[in-house]
N, C-alpha and C positions, 0 to 999 in steps of 0.2 A: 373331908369325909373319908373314914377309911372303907380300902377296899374290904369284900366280900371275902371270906376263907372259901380260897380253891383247893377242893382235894382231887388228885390225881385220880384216876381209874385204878391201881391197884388200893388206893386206901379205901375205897368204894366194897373193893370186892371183900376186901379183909371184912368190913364192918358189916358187911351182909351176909358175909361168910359165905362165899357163893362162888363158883369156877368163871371165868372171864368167858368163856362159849355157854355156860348157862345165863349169865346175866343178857348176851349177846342176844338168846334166845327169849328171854322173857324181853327183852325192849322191841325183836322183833315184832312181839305180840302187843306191844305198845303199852306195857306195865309198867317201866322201870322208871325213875328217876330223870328229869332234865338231867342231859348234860349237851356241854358246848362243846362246841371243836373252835381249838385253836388254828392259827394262821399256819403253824406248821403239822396240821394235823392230828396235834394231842389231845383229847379228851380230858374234859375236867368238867365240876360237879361244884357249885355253889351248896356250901354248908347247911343251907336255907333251903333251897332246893330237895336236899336229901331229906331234913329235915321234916319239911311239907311233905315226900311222899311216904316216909314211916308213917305219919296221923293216919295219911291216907291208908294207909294200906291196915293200919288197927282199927281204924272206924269199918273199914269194910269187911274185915274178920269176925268185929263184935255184933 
């Protein structure tokens, strides 16, 4: 089974177009997208993940 495409937190922020202390601030507020913290404390983001919360976030717009 292949793994899941991990994108990094800057490829996150590119595709949302969004500043790294704004997206900081919207997950504060508990909006943003699963992501995982790695063992060496990097952040990353299942494809899928992103994926599910764009629907989300169109369905709650529309």
């Amino acid at each position: 089974m292949a793994r899941p495409k991990m994108l990094k937190l800057p490829e996150v922020l590119a595709e949302l177009d969004m500043s790294r202390a704004a997206f900081y601030r919207m997950r504060a507020r508990g909006k943003g997208p699963k992501l995982i913290k790695l063992p060496n404390n990097q952040l990353r983001c299942r494809r899928s993940d992103l994926d599910a919360w764009w629907e989300q976030v169109e369905q709650t717009a529309a």
